[in-house]
Every structure is written in structure tokens, then in C-alpha cells.
C-alpha positions in Angstrom: 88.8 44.4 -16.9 85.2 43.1 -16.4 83.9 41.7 -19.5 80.4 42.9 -20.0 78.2 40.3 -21.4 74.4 41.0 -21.9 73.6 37.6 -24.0 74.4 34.3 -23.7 72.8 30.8 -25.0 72.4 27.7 -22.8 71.3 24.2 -22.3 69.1 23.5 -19.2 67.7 20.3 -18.6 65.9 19.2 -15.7 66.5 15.8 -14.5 64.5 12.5 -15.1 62.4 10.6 -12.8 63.7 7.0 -11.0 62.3 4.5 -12.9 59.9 2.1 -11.0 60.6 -1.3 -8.8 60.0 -4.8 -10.0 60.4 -6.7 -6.6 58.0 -8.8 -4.5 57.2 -9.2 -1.0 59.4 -12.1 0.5 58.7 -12.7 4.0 59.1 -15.9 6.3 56.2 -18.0 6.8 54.2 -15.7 4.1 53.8 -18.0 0.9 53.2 -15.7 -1.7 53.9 -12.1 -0.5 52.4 -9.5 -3.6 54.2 -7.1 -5.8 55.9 -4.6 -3.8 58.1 -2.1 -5.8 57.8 1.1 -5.1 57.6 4.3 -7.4 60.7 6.2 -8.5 61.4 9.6 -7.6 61.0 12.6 -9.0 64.3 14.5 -11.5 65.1 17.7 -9.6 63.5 21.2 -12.0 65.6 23.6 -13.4 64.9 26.7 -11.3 66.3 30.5 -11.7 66.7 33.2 -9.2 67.6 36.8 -9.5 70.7 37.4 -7.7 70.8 41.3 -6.9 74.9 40.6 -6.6 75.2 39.8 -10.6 75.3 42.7 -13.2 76.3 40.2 -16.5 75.8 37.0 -17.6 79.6 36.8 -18.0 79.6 33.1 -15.5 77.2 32.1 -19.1 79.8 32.5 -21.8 82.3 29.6 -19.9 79.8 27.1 -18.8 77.0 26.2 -21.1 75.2 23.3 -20.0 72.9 22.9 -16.7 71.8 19.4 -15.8 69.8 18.6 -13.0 69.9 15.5 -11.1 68.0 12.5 -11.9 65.4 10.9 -9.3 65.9 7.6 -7.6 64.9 4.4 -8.7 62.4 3.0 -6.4 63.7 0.1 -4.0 61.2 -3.1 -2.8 58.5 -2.8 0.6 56.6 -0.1 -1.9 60.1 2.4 -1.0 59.8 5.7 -3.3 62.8 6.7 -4.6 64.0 9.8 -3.1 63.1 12.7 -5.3 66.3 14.7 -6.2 66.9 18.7 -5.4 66.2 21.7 -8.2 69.3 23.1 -9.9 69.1 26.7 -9.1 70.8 28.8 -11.5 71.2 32.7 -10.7 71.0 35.9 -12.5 71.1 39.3 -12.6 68.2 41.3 -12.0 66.3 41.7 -14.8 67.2 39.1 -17.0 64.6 37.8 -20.3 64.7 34.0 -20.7 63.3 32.7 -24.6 63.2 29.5 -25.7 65.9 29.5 -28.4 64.3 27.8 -31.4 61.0 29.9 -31.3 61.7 32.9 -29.7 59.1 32.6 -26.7 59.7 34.6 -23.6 59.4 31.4 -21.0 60.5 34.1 -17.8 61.1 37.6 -16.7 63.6 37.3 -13.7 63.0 40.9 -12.1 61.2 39.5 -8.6 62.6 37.8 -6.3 60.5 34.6 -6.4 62.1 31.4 -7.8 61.3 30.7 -11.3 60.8 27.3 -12.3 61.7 26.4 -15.9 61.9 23.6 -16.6 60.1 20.5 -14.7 62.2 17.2 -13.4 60.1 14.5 -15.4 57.9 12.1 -12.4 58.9 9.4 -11.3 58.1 6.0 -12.7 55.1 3.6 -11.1 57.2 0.6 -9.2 54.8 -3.0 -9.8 52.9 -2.7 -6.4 50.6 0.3 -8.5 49.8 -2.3 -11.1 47.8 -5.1 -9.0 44.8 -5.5 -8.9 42.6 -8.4 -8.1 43.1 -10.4 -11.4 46.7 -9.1 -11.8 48.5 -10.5 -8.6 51.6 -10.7 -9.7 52.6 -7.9 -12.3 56.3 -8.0 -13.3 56.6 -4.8 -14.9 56.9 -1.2 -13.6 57.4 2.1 -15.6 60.5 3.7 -16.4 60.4 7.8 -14.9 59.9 10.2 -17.4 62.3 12.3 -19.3 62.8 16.0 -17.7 62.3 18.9 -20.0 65.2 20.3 -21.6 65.3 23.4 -23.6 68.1 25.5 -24.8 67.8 29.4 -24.0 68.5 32.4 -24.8 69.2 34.9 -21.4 69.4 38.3 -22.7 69.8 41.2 -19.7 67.5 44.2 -19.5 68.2 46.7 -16.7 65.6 47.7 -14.6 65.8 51.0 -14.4 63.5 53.8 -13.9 65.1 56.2 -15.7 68.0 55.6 -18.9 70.6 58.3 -19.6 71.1 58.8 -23.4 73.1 61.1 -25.5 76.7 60.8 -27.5 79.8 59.3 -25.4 81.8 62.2 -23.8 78.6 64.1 -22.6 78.7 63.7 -19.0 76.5 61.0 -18.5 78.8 59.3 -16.1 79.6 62.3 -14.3 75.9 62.7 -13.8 75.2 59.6 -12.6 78.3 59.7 -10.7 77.4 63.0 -8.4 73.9 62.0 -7.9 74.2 58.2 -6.8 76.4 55.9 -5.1 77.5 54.5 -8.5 81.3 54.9 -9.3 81.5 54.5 -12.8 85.3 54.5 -14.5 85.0 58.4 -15.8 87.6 59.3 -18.8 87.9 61.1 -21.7 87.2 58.7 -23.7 84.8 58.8 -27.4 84.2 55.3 -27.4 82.2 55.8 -24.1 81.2 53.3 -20.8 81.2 49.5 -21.9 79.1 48.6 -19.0 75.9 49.8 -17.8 76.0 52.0 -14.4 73.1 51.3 -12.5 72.7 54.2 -9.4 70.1 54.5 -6.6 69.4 58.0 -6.6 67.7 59.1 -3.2 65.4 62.2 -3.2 63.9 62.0 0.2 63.9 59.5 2.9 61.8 57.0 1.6 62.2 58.2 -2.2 64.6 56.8 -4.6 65.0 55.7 -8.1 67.4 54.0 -10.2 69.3 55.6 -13.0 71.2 53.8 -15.8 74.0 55.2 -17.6 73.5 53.3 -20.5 76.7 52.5 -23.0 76.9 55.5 -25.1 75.3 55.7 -28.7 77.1 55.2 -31.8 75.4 56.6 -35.0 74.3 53.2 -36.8 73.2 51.4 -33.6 69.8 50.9 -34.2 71.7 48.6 -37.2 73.9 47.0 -35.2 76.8 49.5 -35.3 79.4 49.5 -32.5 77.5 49.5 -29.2 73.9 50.0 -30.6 72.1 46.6 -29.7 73.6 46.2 -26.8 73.4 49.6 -25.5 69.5 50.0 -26.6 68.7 46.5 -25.1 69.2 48.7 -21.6 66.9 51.3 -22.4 63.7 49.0 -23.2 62.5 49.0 -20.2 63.1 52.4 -18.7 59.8 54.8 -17.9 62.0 57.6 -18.8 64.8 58.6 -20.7 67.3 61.6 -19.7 68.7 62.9 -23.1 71.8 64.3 -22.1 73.3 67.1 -24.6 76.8 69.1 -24.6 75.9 72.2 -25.2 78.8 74.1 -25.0 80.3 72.5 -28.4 83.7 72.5 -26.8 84.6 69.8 -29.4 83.5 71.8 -32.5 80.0 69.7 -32.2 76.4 71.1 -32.9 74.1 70.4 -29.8 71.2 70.8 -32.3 72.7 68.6 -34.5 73.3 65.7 -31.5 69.9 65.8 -30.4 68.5 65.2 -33.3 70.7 62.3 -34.2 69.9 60.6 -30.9 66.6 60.5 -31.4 67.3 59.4 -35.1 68.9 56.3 -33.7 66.0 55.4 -31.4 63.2 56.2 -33.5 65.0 53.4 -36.1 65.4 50.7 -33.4 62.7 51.3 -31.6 59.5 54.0 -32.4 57.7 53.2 -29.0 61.1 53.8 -26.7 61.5 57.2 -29.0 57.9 58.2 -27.8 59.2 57.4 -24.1 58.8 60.5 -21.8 61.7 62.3 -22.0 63.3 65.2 -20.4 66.3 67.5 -22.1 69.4 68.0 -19.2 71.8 70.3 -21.5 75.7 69.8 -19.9 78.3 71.9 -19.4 76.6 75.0 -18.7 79.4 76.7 -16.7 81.9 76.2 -19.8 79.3 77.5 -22.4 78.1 81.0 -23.3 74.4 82.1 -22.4 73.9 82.8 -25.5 74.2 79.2 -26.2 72.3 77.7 -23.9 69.5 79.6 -24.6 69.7 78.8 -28.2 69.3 75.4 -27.3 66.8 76.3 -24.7 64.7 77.5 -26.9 65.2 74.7 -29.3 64.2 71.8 -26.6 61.2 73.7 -25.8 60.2 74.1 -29.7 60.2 70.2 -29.7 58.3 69.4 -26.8 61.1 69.1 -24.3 61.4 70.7 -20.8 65.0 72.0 -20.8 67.2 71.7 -17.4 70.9 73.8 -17.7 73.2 71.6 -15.6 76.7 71.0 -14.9 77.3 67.9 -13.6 81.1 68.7 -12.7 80.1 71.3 -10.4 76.9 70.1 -9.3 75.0 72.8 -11.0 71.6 72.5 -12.1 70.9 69.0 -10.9 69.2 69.4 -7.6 66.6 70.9 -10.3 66.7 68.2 -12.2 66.5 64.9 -10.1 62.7 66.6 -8.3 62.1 67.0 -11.8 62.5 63.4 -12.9 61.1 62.5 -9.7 58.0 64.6 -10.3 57.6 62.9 -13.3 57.8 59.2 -12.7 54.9 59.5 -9.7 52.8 59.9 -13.1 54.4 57.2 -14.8 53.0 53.6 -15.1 55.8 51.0 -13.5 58.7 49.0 -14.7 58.0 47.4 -18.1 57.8 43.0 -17.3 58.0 40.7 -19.9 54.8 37.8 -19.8 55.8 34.4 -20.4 54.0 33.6 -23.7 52.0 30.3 -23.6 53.8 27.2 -25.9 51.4 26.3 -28.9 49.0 23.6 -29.0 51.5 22.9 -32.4 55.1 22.9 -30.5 53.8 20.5 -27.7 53.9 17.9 -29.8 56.9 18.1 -32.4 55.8 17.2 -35.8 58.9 14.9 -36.5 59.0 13.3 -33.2 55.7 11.1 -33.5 57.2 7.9 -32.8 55.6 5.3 -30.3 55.6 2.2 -29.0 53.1 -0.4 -27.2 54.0 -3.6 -25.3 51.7 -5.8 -23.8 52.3 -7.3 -20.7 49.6 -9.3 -18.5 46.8 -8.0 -20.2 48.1 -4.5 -19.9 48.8 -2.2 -23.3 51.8 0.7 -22.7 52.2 2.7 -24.9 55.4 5.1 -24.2 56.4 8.0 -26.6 58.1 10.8 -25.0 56.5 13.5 -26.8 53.4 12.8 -25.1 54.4 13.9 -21.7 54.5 17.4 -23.6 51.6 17.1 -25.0 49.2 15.7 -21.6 51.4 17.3 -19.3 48.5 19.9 -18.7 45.5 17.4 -19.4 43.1 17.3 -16.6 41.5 13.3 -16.2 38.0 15.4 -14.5 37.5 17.8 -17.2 35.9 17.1 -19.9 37.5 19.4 -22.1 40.8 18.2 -21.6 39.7 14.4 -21.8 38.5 15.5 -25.9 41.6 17.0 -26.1 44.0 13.8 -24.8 41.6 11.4 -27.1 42.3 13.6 -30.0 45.5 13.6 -29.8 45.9 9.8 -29.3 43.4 9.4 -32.5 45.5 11.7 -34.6 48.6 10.6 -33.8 47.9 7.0 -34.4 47.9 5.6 -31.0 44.3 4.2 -31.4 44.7 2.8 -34.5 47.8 1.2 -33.4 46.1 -0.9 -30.5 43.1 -1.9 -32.0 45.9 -3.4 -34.8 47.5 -5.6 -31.9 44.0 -6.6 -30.7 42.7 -4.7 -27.8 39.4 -5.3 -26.8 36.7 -2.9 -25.2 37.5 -3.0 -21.5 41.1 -3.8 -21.9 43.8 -1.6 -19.7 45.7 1.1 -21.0 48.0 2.6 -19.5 49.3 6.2 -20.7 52.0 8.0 -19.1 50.6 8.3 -14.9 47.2 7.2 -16.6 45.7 4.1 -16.5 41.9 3.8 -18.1 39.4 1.2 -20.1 40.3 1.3 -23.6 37.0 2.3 -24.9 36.5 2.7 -28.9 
């Protein structure tokens, strides 16, 4: 059996950059040949891809860590290090990425462009970057930086147009399976589909949308009851929801009754799915009296609901009610997408990771702290703006006070990350 897995957790981590060269030029008859080391290369990013051939995360729950490979160092006659290749990691279709600790949304996976998650940190400077004409021989470089690394949380949310709801044992897989390609396992079964059946339904030539039989409700879902999470997870994002009702009460059961439990159960987890556009199919009309069905009829249309009599064992009723849905989602806005949110000024730089250091080396101050690469990774050296920003952050985090401690001296080089400036008080 397939397991069905709609949430796993995982470490990515992109990989680091090469650090940079310390070598000099050394070349017959040439007496003192400069520094020439060249730069590191760039740590390969952490990229993800939605694979339309994956419906679970199931590949998550055995492997649990994604690394990326680490850049080059860089070699002597000013050679970069070669830069190393993304880690791609794929996905189904419709899969939510959050950072972990806080919760963020970092990606929605539903195109099909490559998302790139986390970055591969740059390569380190090799010595030929740090001479200049009173510096002619530096014998340092700088070490690449670290590549982000964040652990996840990939949570799987169909994309589907339209979400099949009702108890287990209604029909909903018959349905979806006469009016799609989708084969679901059909049985009698109370404890209902584990997976999700997605199905393309076609309604003309160019026309089609995708249905969902979604893992039957259990009363108690919306508290985590059996199924419930899981199962409503699926319906998030659907524009509309097909509530699919027995009513012939073959099984002693109250269509009335069902209906209103259903929509019990969504309303706890979720008010704004229960407010979803929603259309009634009522099943098993060739097995239930007229009486019946008009009962319920009547009832549907009392709440607000247009009412379709089907039987989705003998095909009745549902040419009817596929141009119906159809009808109705030309009206409707698209497929919900998650945003990435933004990371706050505050998590850039992690309050207990404030630690830095500064060397000197001829005449040069570097200071290295690997927070910081979070923190000015978006800082822009031409705006004004951002250079406030970058000095703020070096004042409040000590950095300023820390160098003119050790003695630096208006003019005096700094060097920062891939920044080198005038230390300027």
C-alpha cells in the first residue's frame, strides 16, 4: 500500500563558498611577481521544483537532510574556484514550504519555475583583491561564506478547483471515478479513501478542471479527530466545494442530519472554507424514494444550496452537474497561492548569535561574524537608505565600538563581508 504522507520536516542547507587563495605570482626572470590568489567559488543553492509525477512527500519521511555542495577554493594565477551546482529537490504540485521555527511561508511550489530557497554562501576574496598600491604583498584572503540552512516544514495542499466533501461511503469516489480518468480504490468501506484522488474532468475540448476526492470527514476533524487535519489541509485551497449527501438513508442515516454535520466540521476548522461556494450533489437517487429526494431538495434550497439528484453508479444526474460546476467556476477568482512572507528585520540577526571577531592584518581590520551575512545580505552599498541601515547595525551590535578599542584610525580599511570601505567615525 502507498503510504500517504501530506507533512514532513527537513534540513536543507545550501553549500558554502571556496574560501580564497593566498599564493603569489612566481615566474622566471620576474623578481617579485604580486599576490595572485584567486577568489573561491560559489556553494551550490538549495532549489525546489514541482514535479507533476509526485502526489506525497512520502521520499521526505526516510531521508531528512539536504546538503548542497560546497564551492571551490580558489587556486594561484587569480583562478576562481569553480562554483558548485544547486541541489534540486522535487515535489508534488502544490506543496507549502515554512520555515520551521517561526512559521513563515518561504515558498508556494504550484508553478513550474524553480524555487530557490536557500542561497550557497559566495565565495571567499583570494589575496590578488587585497592589493593595492601600499599593500603589495597581502598574505591573507577570506574564507567563503556559510550557506543558508534552514529546517522546514513541507506541508501538501492539492490544487484543485473543486473538493468533494461529505461522510465516507457517499459516493465521492464513484463520482470522481465516472467523471475523470482517476481510478480511485472504490470499497465499501466507513473509514473512507486515505489518499486524495485528484481527476481532470473534461467538459469540452479546451475545458477542464480538476476534482479532488478528498479523504472522507470524521466528526471531530476540525480537532484533529481521525482524518480531519489531514483531510481539510486538501480543501484549503479549492474555489469550490461539492457536498456530496446520501440521500437514500440506505444505512438508517439522516441526510438532513449529514449535511449539517459536514458543515459543522468546516465551519470549526475553518469559517472562510465553510463560506466557500458550494453546490449540493444528493447520491443515490435511483435507490431512494421521490419522496425523499425532494424532502432534501427542498431542504438544500431552504439553505441556500442549488440541489443536483445524481447517481453516480449509473451515471445519472451528472452530465447536469459537472456544466453546473463548470458554470460556476468561470465566475470564480483562481487557485488560492500562498505569498512568501518577508523575514523580520528582528530574525535576520539572531539575538543570541552576536558574536564577532576582528583581526588586523597589514593595516586591514576584518571583522567576520556570520550573522552578518543575514543581516547585509540585502544591503545596497549606492543607497543611502541601506547604508544607515548597515551602520546601524554595526553600531548596535558593537562592531564600532570594538574597532575603535583596537585603535583604528579615520581612514583605516575595513573590510566587511564582500565590502571593503574607510572606517569613518
Amino acid at each position: 500500500m502507498s503510504m500517504f504522507v501530506d507533512v514532513a520536516n527537513i534540513m536543507i542547507k545550501a553549500g558554502d563558498g571556496g574560501n580564497g587563495a593566498v599564493t603569489f605570482h612566481r615566474e622566471k626572470y620576474v623578481a617579485a611577481g604580486g599576490p595572485d590568489g584567486g577568489d573561491g567559488g560559489r556553494g551550490g543553492d538549495v532549489v525546489f521544483v514541482a514535479d507533476t509525477n509526485l502526489s506525497t512527500l512520502v521520499d521526505f519521511r526516510y531521508k531528512r537532510r539536504y546538503i548542497a555542495q560546497n564551492g571551490q577554493p580558489g587556486q594561484g594565477k587569480r583562478c576562481t574556484g569553480k562554483s558548485a551546482e544547486p541541489l534540486v529537490i522535487r515535489v508534488p504540485k502544490g506543496t507549502v514550504i515554512r520555515d520551521r521555527t517561526t512559521g513563515r511561508v518561504m515558498a508556494d511550489i504550484s508553478g513550474s519555475e524553480p524555487v530557490v530557497l536557500a542561497r550557497g554562501g559566495k565565495g571567499g576574496w583570494g589575496n590578488a583583491h587585497f592589493a593595492t598600491p601600499t599593500r603589495q604583498i597581502p598574505r591573507f584572503s577570506k574564507p567563503g561564506l556559510p550557506g543558508e540552512k534552514f529546517e522546514v516544514t513541507l506541508e501538501l495542499k492539492l490544487l484543485a478547483d473543486v473538493g468533494l466533501v461529505g461522510f465516507p461511503n457517499v459516493g465521492k469516489s464513484t463520482l470522481i471515478s465516472m467523471v475523470s480518468e482517476a481510478k480511485p480504490k472504490i470499497a465499501n468501506y466507513h473509514f473512507t479513501t486515505l489518499t486524495p484522488v485528484l481527476g481532470v474532468v473534461r467538459v469540452a475540448e479546451e475545458k477542464s478542471f480538476v476534482m479532488a476526492d478528498i479523504p472522507g470527514l470524521i466528526e471531530g476533524a476540525s480537532e484533529g479527530v481521525g482524518l480531519g487535519h489531514e483531510f481539510l489541509r486538501h480543501v484549503d485551497r479549492c474555489r469550490l466545494l461539492v457536498h456530496v449527501v446520501d440521500v437514500s438513508g440506505v444505512e438508517g442515516r439522516d441526510p438532513e442530519e449529514d449535511f449539517a454535520r459536514i458543515m459543522e466540521e468546516l465551519q470549526r476548522y475553518s469559517p472562510e472554507l465553510a463560506q466557500r461556494p458550494m453546490l449540493v450533489a444528493g447520491n443515490k437517487c435511483d435507490i431512494a424514494a421521490p419522496e425523499q429526494v425532494e424532502r432534501f431538495r427542498s431542504f438544500c434550497e431552504g439553505e441556500g444550496y442549488e440541489f443536483y439528484p445524481i447517481s453516480a453508479a449509473t451515471r445519472q444526474g451528472l452530465q447536469e452537474l459537472i456544466y453546473a460546476v463548470s458554470r460556476l467556476l468561470d465566475t470564480l477568482p483562481p487557485v488560492r497561492e500562498y505569498e512568501p512572507e518577508p523575514i523580520p528585520e528582528e530574525e535576520r540577526i539572531p539575538q543570541n548569535s552576536r558574536e564577532f571577531t576582528v583581526r588586523v592584518e597589514d593595516g586591514v581590520y576584518f571583522v567576520e561574524a556570520p550573522w552578518l551575512i543575514y543581516a547585509l545580505g540585502g544591503v545596497n552599498m549606492d543607497d543611502y537608505e541601506s547604508l544607515q541601515y548597515f551602520q546601524r547595525v554595526l553600531r548596535n551590535t558593537g562592531i564600532i565600538d570594538k574597532l575603535l578599542e583596537m585603535g583604528i584610525q579615520e581612514g583605516d580599511t575595513v573590510c566587511i563581508l564582500d565590502y571593503e570601505f574607510d572606517f569613518v567615525n
